[in-house]
N, C-alpha and C positions, 0 to 999 in steps of 0.2 A: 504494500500500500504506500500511496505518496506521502513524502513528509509535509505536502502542503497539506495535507487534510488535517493536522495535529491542530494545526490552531481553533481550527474549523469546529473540531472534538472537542478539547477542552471548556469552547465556550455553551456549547451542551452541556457539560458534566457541569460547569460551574452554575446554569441556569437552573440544571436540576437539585444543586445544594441551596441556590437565594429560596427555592420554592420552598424547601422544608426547612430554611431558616426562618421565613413569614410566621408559615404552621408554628414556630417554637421561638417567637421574637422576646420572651422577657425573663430576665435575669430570677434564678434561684439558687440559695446553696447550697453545693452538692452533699449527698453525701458522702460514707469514707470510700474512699479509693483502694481498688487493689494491688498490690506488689507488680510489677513487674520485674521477675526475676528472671527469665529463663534466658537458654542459651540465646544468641542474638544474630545467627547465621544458620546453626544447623537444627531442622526439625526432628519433634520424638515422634515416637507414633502412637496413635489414640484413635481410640474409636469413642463413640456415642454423640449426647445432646450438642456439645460444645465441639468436641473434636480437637482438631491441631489444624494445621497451617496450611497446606495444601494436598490433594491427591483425590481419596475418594470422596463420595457424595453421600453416605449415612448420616442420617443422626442430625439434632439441629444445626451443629458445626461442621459436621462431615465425620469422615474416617481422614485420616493425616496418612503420610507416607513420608519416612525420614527422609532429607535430601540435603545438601547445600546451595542457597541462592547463588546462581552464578551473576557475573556483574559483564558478562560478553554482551554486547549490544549488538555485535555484528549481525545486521540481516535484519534485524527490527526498524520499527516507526519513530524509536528514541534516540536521542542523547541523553546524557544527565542532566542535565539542565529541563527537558521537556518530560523526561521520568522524576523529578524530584516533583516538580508544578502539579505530575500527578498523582503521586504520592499525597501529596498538602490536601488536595480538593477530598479525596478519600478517606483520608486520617481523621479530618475534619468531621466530616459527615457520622462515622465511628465515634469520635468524642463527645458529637454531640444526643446521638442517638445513646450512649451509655448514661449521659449526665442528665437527659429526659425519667432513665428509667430508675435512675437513682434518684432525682427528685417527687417521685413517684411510691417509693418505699421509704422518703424517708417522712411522707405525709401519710400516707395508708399502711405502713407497716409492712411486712415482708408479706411479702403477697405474690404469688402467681400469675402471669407468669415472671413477674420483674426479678426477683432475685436469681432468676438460672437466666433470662437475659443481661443481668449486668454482667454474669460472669460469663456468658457466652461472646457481648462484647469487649471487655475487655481482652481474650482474645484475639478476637478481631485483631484488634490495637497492636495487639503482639506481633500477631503474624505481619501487617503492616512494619512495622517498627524495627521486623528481622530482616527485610527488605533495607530499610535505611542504614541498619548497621553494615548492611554486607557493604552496600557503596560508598561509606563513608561521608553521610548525607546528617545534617543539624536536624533534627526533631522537635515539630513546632513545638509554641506551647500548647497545652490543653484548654481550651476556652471554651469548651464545651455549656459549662455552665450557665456561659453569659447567653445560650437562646435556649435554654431549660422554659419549661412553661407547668404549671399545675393545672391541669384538667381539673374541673368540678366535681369529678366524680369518677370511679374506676369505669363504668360502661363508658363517660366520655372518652378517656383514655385511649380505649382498643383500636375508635378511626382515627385518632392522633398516630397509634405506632402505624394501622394499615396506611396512611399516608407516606409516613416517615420510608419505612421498609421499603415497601413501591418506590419511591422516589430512589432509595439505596440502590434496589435492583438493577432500575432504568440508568447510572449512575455508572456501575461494573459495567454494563451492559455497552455502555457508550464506547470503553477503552478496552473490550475483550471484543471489539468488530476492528482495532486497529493490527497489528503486527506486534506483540509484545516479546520480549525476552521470557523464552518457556520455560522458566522457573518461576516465574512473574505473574505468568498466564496462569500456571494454574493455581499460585494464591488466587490471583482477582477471582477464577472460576469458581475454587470452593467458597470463596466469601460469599458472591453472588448466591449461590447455593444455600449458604446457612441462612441468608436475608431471605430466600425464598421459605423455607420452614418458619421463618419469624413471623410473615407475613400469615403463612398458613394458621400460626398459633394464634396468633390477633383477628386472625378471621374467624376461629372456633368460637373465641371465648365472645365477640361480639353476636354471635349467633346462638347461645348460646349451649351449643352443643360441643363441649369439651370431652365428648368420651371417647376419642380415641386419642389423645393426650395422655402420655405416660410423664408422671414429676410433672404435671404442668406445662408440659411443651409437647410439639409436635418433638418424636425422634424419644432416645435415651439419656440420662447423663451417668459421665463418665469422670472419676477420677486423670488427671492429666499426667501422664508418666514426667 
């Protein structure tokens, strides 16, 4: 694919983030944050709700397959410079989709499905973030918070995430039609993925037919090796 198309891209991806920053425009404070500890290049492997970083498609996060991000660009739609920009737009979206669902538990209490989604995006964040380590990329700050929004109520909630998610999807979706670096690719792919099960899980619970929901989510969870 041509490198002209990148700018073309990005301003999709970036229209698809102002749309789900509207939906979540006013400041709230988070609640606690979790660790990021793990390796920062090479993936474990995991299966169930949350999964690992990239590979299969189980579970709300996927099944993972361990590998190392490789940083060749050769033959892709990137440079660093146009893989970082993408990088930002995506992280972003990720921080703030976790700091929605944090401000969400920490006004209704640990509640379903937010608690295995916070930790399913954080995650997220992760897998992202092993990406930046591998290339030797600065990692924005987390501002997530600043378009946190409280819903009036948990039923309001569920078309706030079905928006959010949708909008996530459409998002992946923009930069896995471009040529990416295939280590790259198939993060974006399983995240796209795990948004999809998020989607599915917000679409249960606003219908209110959660019984095929296992823990509260579409998929299993899984302790993270």
């Amino acid at each position: 694919m041509k490198k002209y198309l990148i700018p073309a891209l990005m301003g999709t991806g970036i229209l698809a983030l102002t749309i789900t920053i509207i939906a979540l425009d006013q400041p709230l404070n988070p609640n606690t944050r979790y660790n990021n500890n793990q390796n920062n290049v090479v993936y474990q492997g995991t299966t169930g709700m949350m999964g690992g970083s990239y590979g299969g498609r189980g579970g709300m996060m996927g099944n993972s397959q361990g590998g190392v991000i490789s940083t060749d660009l050769t033959g892709s739609d990137y440079d660093e410079t146009s893989l970082k920009a993408t990088l930002d737009i995506l992280l972003m979206d990720e921080f703030k989709a976790r700091a929605e669902y944090e401000a969400i538990v920490d006004e209704f209490g640990l509640v379903s499905p937010y608690t295995q989604l916070i930790q399913a995006e954080t995650q997220h964040i992760q897998s992202l973030e092993r990406i930046y380590d591998a290339f030797g990329f600065a990692i924005p700050a987390d501002t997530g918070k600043d378009y946190a929004v409280l819903p009036a109520s948990l039923d309001a909630s569920y078309q706030i995430g079905i928006t959010a998610e949708t909008n996530n999807i459409a998002l992946y979706e923009t930069y896995l039609l471009t040529d990416l670096p295939t280590s790259v690719e198939r993060v974006f792919a399983n995240l796209q993925r795990a948004s999809e099960n998020h989607l599915a899980t917000f679409s249960a619970y606003e219908s209110g037919d959660t019984s095929n929901l296992v823990n509260g989510c579409i998929g299993t969870q899984n302790t993270r090796n």
